[in-house]
N, C-alpha and C positions, 0 to 999 in steps of 0.2 A: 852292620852291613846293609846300604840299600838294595834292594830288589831290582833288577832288570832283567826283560824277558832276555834269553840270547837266540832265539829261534822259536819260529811259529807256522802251524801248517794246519789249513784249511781240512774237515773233514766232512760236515755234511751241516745242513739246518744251519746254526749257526753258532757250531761246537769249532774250536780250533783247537790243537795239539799243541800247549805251549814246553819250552824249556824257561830255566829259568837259573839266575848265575849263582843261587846255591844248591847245583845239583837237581833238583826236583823238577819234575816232570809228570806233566798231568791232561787232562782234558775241562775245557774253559768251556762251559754253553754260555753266552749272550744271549739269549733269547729274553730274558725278563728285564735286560738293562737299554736296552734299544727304543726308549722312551724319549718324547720332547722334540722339538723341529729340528734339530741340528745330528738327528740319528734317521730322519724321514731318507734320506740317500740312500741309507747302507743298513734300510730295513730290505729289500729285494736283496735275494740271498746271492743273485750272482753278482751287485755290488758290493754287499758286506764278503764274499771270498778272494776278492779284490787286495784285502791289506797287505802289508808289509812291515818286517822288523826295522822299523826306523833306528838308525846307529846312533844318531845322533842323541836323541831320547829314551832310545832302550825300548822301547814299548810297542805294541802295533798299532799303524797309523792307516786310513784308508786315505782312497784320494783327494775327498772331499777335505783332507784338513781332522777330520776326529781323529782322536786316540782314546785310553783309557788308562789309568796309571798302572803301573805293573802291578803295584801290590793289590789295587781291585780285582786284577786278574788271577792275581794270587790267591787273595779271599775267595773269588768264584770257583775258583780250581779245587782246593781244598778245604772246603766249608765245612764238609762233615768229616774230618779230624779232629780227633776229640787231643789229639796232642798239641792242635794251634791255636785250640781255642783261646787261652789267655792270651795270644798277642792279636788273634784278632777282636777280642776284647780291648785292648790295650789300644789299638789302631781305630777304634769307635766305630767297628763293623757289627758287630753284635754287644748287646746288652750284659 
């Protein structure tokens, strides 16, 4: 099954409440991936609460053009589940 977010909603800093289309549901902080010129836009937090769930791609996209893949969203969201760690293992998120 690939991962697509199906719903995303801004909460504060630059945490967003994602869904996602196996059920789960969680809270995404960005704060430590907002690196690199192409993230300089949608470092000011009232343009990073700007995004939206793009249909097309699944994923949240802001104006400027960035996204992030879901499943990186997915690894941020659930990082310290010790039940995902093998596939995020498996997805070369962690060691």
């Amino acid at each position: 099954m690939f991962l697509h977010i199906t719903n995303a909603k801004y909460l504060e800093d630059y945490k967003i409440s994602v869904a996602f289309n196996n059920g789960r549901e969680g809270i995404a902080d960005l704060s430590g991936v907002l690196t690199g010129p192409m993230f300089e836009p949608i470092r000011d937090k009232a343009s990073f609460s700007q995004f939206k769930v793009d249909k097309e791609l699944e994923t949240v996209v802001w104006p400027n053009g960035v996204d992030l893949a879901p499943e990186y969203i997915f690894y941020l969201t659930f990082r310290d589940d010790s039940d995902l760690q093998a596939m995020f293992k498996q997805w070369g998120y962690i060691e």
